[in-house]
N, C-alpha and C positions, 0 to 999 in steps of 0.2 A: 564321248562314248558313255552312255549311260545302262545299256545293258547290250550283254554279246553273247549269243545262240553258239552253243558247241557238240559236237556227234564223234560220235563213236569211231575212233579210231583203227583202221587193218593194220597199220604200223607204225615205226617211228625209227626214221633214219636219218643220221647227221651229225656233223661236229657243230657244237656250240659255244663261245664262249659266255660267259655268263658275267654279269655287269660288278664291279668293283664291291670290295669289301665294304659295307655299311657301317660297322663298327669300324672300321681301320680309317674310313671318310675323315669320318669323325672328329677322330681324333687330331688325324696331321692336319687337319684347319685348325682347332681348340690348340695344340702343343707348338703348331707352327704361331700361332699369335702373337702366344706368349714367349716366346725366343726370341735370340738375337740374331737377326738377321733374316735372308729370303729364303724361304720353305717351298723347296717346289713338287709338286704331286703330280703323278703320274697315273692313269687307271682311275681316277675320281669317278664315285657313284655320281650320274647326276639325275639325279630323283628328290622330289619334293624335301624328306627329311636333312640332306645335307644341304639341300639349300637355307633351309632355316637356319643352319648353324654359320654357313657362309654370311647370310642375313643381320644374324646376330653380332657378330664380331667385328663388322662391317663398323654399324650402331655404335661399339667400344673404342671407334677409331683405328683400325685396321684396315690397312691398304691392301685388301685381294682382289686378286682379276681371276678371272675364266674363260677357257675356251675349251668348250668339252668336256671332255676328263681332263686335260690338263686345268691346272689352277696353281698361280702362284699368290704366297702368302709374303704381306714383309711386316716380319717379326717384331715388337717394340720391345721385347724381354718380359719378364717377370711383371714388373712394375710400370708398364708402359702403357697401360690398355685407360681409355677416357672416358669419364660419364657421359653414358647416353644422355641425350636428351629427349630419348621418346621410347616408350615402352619395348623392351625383347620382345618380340613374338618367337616363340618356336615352332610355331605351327602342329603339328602332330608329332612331332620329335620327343620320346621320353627321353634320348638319349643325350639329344641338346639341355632337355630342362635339367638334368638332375646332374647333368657333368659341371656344366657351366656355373651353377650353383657354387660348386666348392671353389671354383675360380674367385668367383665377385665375390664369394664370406670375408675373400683377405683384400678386398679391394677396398682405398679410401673414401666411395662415396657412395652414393645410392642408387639402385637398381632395382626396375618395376620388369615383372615376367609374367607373358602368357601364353595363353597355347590354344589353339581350336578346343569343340566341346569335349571333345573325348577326352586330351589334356587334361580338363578344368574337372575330369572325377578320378583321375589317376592318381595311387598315392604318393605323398609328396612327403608324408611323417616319416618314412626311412632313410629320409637324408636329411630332416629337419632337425630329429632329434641329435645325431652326432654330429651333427655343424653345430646345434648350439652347444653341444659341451666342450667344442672347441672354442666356445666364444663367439660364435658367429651369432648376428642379430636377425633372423629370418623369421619372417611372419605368412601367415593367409591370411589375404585379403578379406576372405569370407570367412575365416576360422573353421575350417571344415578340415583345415590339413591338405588342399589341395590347389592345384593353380585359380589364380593368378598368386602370387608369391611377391614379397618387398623384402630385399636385401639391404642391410644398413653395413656397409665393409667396414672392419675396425681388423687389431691384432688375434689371430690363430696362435692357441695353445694344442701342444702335439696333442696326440690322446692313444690310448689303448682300447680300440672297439671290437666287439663283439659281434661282430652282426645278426641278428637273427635269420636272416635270409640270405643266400649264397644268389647274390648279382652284382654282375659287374658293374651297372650304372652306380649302384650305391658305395661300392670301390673303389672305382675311381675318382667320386666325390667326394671322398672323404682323403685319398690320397693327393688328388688336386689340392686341396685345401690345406694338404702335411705339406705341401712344397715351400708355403709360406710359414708353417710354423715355428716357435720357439724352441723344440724342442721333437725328435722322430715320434713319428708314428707310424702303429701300429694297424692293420685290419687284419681279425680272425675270421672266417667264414665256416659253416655247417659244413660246406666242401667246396672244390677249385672252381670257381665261375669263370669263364673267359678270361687271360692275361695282355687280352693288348694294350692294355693301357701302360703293365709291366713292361715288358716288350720297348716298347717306342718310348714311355718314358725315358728308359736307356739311355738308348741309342742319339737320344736328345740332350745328355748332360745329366740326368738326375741319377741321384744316390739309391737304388732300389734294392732290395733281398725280400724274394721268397721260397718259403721253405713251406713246401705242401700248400693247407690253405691261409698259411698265414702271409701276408705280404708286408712291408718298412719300410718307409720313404723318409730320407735324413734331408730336411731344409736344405734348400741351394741359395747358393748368389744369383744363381743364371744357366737359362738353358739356350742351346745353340743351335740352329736352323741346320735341315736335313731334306736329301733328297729324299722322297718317299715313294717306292711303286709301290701302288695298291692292288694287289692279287683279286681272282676274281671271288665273289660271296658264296662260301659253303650254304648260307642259308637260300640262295636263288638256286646254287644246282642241285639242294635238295628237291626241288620239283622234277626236274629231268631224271633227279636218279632215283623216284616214285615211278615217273611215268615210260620211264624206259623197265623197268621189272616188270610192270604190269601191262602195259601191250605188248599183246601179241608179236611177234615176228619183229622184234626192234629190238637195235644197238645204237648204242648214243656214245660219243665221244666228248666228254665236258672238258675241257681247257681250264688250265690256270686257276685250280681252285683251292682258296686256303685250304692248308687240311690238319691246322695248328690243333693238338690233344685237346686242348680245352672248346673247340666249339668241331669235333668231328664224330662226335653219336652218332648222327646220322648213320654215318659209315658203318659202324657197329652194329646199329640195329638194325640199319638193313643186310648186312651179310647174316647175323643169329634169325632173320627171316627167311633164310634161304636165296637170297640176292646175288646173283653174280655181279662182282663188280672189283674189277682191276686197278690198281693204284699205281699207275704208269708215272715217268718223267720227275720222279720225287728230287726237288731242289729247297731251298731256300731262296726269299725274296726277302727285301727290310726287315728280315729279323723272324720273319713267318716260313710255318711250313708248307710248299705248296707241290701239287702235283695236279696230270689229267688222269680221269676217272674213265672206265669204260665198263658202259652198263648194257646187260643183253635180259632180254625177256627172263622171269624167273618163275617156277612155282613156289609160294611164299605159305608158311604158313604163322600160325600167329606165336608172340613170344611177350612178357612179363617187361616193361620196360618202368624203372621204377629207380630209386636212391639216388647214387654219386651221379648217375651218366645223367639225371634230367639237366641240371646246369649247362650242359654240352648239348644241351640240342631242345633247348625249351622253346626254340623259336619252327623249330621241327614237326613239334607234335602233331597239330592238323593236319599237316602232309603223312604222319606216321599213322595215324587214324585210317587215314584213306587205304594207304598200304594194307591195312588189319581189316580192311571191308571186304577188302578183294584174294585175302590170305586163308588159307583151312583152318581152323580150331580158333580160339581165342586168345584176343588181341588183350591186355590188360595196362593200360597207364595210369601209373600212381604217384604220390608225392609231388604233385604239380599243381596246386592252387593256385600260384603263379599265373595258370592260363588264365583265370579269370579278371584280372586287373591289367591286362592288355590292352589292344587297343579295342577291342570287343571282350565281350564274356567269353573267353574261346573255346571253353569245355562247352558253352551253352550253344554257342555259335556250329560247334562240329556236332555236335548231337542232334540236334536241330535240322541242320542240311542233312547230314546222313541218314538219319530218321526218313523227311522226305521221298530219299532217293530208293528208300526202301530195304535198309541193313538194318541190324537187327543190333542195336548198341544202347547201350544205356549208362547216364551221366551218374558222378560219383564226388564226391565233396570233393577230392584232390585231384581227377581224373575221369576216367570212362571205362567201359567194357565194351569190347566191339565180336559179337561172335560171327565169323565171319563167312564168307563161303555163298552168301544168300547173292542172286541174281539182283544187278540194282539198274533202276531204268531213270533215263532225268526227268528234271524238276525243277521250278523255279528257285533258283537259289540266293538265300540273302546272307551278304557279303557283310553288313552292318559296319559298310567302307573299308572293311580289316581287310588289307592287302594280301596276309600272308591266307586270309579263308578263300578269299576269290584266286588265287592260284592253287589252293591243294584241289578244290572243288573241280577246275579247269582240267586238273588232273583226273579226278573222280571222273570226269563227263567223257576222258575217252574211252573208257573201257564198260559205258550204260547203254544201254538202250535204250531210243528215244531221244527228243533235243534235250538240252541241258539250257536253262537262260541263267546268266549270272546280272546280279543288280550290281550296281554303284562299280559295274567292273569297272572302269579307269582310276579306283585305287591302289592297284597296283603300282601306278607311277610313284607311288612313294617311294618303292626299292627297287623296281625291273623296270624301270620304262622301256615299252617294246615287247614287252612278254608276249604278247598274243602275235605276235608279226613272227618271232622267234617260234614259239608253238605251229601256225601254221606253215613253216618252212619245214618243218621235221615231218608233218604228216605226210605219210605213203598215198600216192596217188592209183 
């Protein structure tokens, strides 16, 4: 599927559930590796990004299987994972490249990594630098700071980091990398980025404490293999809970969706938009907080979305743009430069589509300004492969007038395979 035509939506009814945590994937492949013993996953994303990581670990000598969602991993511990013989791909995965990194800094041999193009211009200096103060021997290939990457694994020194930037990939690669160290370390962040790596750490044997944005991971011996269910992706029912406010005459019922503090903005920002949206069935799963959402038609208008909450929903924002197109007064996101070292330019990416479609937005060194209210009709829209543009856009197209064509739409399968099969089931006939 190389482009897919979308119209204007009369409504939108339905229960959904929404495909596995992508960060939470992740991880129980990466943590389940490195354990002792069989890691078995329940709810697995299976969408291109986790399969790289599956891919990856594979290559280190790690025995997983698949079927579905389910996937079982068998653990070799700490110390148990074997030089590849042929180059990591992680395919478009940041999340594989920069975790796995603080993995192989402590490992005895050598490790060559790469990524598709997009990859190969994403930065890769925010975890270069505090691996190597931990002693790790990490280079670019090109010296540009970016993928392909060579790992030379020797002994980790703990460290005390500062990060300039509140993400969790560079969090968790710097606390991967404390697991092996000589001594605890430390990561301070600007403010709280997503905790599952805290989280599941845990639950898997490790020594963790955090306190606000600070997190400390004390060396282990050994971590021990865990059932894992994976709750469904607050970042995929953020489309549903865009396109259930803003069509017309629809109620959406979302399932099993993490709704863990650290990555539930969303939520936030769409209720200070005027969003009705119910936070039904609140339980715990592995360690996460989850609940189903129930979202009904809203009138939205625009709100200041900026500071502590972008970390909680940076993977949000182009669906929250969309929101602010179709909202009264204006929409303002700030303190998000982030969006631009994405898998696309994503301030440049939503500015761009939206522009087209005919809203009246304009880009901003950290963000955008979206004034909103203005009638928008479709357009050919360019996705520049980034998964999460071609589903806010999908979003954008039910409430224009006129066809909508999206390019490179089957990038999606990176994190919803089935999005569009799922979208058309919920449209009113």
């Amino acid at each position: 599927m190389n482009t897919i035509t979308l119209h204007k939506a009369h409504s939108l009814r339905g229960e959904i559930t929404v495909p596995g945590d992508k960060s939470i994937s992740h991880r129980a492949v990466m943590f389940g590796s490195i354990a002792k013993g069989t890691t078995r996953i329940t709810g697995f994303l299976d969408g291109a990004d986790c399969r790289s990581t599956i891919g990856c670990f594979l290559r280190l000598g790690i025995g997983i299987t698949q079927d579905g969602d389910h996937v079982t991993v068998c653990g070799r511990g700490l110390h148990g994972l074997s030089e590849p013989k042929e180059t990591l791909d992680v395919g478009n995965s940041g999340t594989t490249m920069r975790l796995i990194c603080g993995i192989l800094s402590a490992q005895p041999f050598v490790s060559h990594l790469t990524g598709d193009t997009s990859i190969q211009k994403r930065p890769m200096q925010r975890i270069m630098a505090p691996l190597r103060r931990m002693g790790a021997a990490i280079t670019s290939d090109n010296d540009n700071n970016c993928a392909p990457l060579t790992i030379r694994g020797g002994k980790i020194t703990g460290t005390l980091y500062h990060s300039p930037v509140a993400s969790a990939q560079v969090k968790s690669c710097i606390l991967l990398a404390g697991l092996y160290g000589d001594r605890p370390t430390t990561v301070i962040e600007p403010s709280l980025s997503r905790d599952h790596t805290e989280r599941m750490l845990t639950a898997f044997g490790a020594d963790i404490t955090s306190i606000g944005a600070s997190a400390k991971v004390i060396p282990c011996e050994e971590l021990f293999a865990q059932d894992i269910e994976v709750c469904g992706d607050i970042s995929s029912a953020a489309y549903w809970i865009a396109a259930g406010l803003i069509a017309p005459d629809s109620e959406l019922l979302i399932k099993n969706v993490n709704t863990n503090p650290t990555r539930a903005g969303i939520l936030s920002a769409a209720k200070k938009m005027g969003g009705q949206i119910d936070i039904l069935n609140k339980r715990t799963v592995s360690g996460e907080d989850v609940a189903d959402l129930l979202v009904r038609s809203s009138s939205l208008h625009g709100i200041r979305v900026e500071g502590p909450i972008i970390p909680t929903l940076i993977d949000e924002l182009p669906v929250i743009a969309v929101m602010g197109a179709y909202a009264d007064g204006e929409t303002v996101i700030a303190d998000a430069a982030e969006l631009k070292v994405k898998e696309s330019d994503r301030i440049a990416s939503v500015t761009d589509n939206l522009s087209a479609m005919g809203a009246d937005i304009t880009a901003t060194e950290d963000g955008m300004i979206i004034r909103g209210g203005k009638p928008l009709h479709g357009a050919a829209i360019h996705t520049q492969k980034d998964h999460r543009i071609a589903m806010a856009f999908a979003v954008a197209a039910l409430s224009a007038e006129g066809d909508t064509v999206l390019n490179d739409a089957d990038c999606v399968n990176i994190s919803y395979p089935g999005f569009y099969e799922t979208l058309s089931g919920c449209i009113g006939r």
